[in-house]
N, C-alpha and C positions, 0 to 999 in steps of 0.2 A: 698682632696678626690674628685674623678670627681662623675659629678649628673649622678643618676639611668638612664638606659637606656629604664625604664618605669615608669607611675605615680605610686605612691605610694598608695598603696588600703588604702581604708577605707571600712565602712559595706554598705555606701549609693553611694559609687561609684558600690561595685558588684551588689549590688539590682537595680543599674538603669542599666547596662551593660545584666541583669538578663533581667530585661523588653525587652527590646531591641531585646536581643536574641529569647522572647518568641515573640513577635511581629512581628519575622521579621522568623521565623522554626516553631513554633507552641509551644505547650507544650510536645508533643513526642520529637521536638527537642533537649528540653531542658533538662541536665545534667552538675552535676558540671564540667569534665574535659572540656565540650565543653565549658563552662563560661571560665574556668582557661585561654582554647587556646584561647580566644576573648580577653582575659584581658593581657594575653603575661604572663602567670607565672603558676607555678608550683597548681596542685588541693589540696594538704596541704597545700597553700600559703592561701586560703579562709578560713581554719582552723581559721587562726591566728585572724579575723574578725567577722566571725559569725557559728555557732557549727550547721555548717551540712545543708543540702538541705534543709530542713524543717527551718530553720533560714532563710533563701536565698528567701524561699517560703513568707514569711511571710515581707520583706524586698520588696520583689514585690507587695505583698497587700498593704503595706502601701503605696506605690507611686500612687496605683490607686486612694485608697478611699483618699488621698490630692487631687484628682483632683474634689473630690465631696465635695457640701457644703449644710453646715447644719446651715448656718445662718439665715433662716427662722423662726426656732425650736423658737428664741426668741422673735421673733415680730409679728409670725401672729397666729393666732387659729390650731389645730391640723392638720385639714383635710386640708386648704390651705400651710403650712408649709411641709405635710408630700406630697403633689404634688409636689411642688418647690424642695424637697430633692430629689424625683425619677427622676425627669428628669437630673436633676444632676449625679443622680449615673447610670442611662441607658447609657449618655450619655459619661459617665468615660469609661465606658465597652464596650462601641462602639468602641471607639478609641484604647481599646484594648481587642479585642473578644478573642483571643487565650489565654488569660489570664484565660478567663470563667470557662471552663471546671478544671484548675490544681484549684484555688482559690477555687473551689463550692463544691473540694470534700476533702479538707484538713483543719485540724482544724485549728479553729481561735484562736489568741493568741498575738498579738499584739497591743500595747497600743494603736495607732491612732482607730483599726480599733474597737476597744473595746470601746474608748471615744465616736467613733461616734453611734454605737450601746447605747450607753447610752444615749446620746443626744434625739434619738430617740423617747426610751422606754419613758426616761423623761418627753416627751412631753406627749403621749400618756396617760401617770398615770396622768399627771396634770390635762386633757383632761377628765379624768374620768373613763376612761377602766380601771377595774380590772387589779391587779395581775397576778392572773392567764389566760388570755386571749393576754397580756403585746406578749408575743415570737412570740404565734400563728399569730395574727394581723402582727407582723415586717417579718417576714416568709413566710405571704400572700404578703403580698406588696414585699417583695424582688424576691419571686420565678417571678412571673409576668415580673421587672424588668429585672431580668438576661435571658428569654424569651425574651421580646423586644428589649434587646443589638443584641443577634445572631440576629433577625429579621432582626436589621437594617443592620447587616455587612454580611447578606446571599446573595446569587448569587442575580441577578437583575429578573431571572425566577427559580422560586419555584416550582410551578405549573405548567405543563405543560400539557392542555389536548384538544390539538390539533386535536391528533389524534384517541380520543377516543369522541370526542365534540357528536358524536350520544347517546351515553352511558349515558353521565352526561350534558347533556344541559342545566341544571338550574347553575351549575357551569362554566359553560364553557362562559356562557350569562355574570354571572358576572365577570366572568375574563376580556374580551373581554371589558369590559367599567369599570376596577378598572384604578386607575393611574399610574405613575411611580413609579418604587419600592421605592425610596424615600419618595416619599410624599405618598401613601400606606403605607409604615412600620409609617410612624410620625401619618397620621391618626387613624391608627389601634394602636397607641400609648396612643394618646389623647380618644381613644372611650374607649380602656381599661382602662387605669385610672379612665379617669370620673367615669364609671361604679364601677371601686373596692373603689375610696374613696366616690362614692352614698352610696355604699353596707353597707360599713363601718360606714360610718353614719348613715344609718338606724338601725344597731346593736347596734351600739353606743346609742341610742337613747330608743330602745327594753329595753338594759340592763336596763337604769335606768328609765323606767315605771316598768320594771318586778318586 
């Protein structure tokens, strides 16, 4: 019998062709027949490997949050652990921003992206934070992070107030002497952080006086 005149799908071949496609069209781009035509076979043919969009969806999550690491979580204290994990995962969703938007607004339900969500919280309850405080805290830290992804993969001029520089002169002063968008998005990276894992220790810190 002569070999297939395509690779044979598996679930981690469509979820990386899946990335690809959302990387390379966006997330409007993305649908399963236009995967099916990327992959050379038929859109039941995805059937056979993972049960529907939402499969596919979530086969794409896990390739991002692989690219983030939570080996921090075992060796250092919460608040130095839980910076070393964001820039990790800012820096996951940079490389793929157009992921942001499908990923932020579909449930989670995959085992990677659940382990590392546990990882997380783990540390945090060791740490000492409540229970019930546990989501809100990982929810604060993540909304910030998926913020500073787009940040850093946004045009090079944002702001533009050239032409209105009469209007907003205290804005336009600071534009005028910020840096390059890169090194702009990373500092406004490091100032926000700093800032939310202060915050967070000083809560941290509230709770168990209170």
């Amino acid at each position: 019998m002569g070999r297939p005149r395509t690779a044979l799908l598996s679930a981690d071949r469509i979820a990386r062709e899946a990335l690809a496609l959302i990387d390379a069209d966006g997330a409007d781009g993305f649908s399963l027949p236009r995967l099916a035509a990327r992959l050379g076979v038929r859109p039941s043919s995805l059937y056979n490997h993972l049960d529907g969009k939402a499969a596919v969806v979530e086969g794409v999550r896990r390739l991002v949050v692989a690219e983030m690491d939570t080996s921090a979580f075992g060796t250092l204290p919460w608040p130095d652990a839980l910076a070393a994990w964001a820039r990790s995962y800012r820096d996951a969703f940079a490389r793929h921003p157009n992921t942001i938007a499908l990923l932020a607004t579909t449930t989670i339900s995959s085992a990677a992206t659940l382990t590392m969500y546990e990882t997380v919280v783990d540390a945090l309850a060791r740490g000492g934070w409540p229970r019930e405080r546990l989501v809100a805290v990982l929810t604060s830290v993540e909304s910030f992070l998926l913020g500073s992804a787009l940040d850093l993969a946004a045009p090079p001029l944002m702001i533009d107030a050239a032409e209105h520089a009469g209007e907003v002169p205290v804005l336009a002063d600071a534009l005028s002497g910020s840096s390059g968008k890169a090194r702009r998005a990373d500092e406004a990276f490091e100032a926000g952080l700093d800032a939310l894992i202060r915050g967070l220790v000083a809560q941290r810190a509230e709770l168990a006086s209170g």
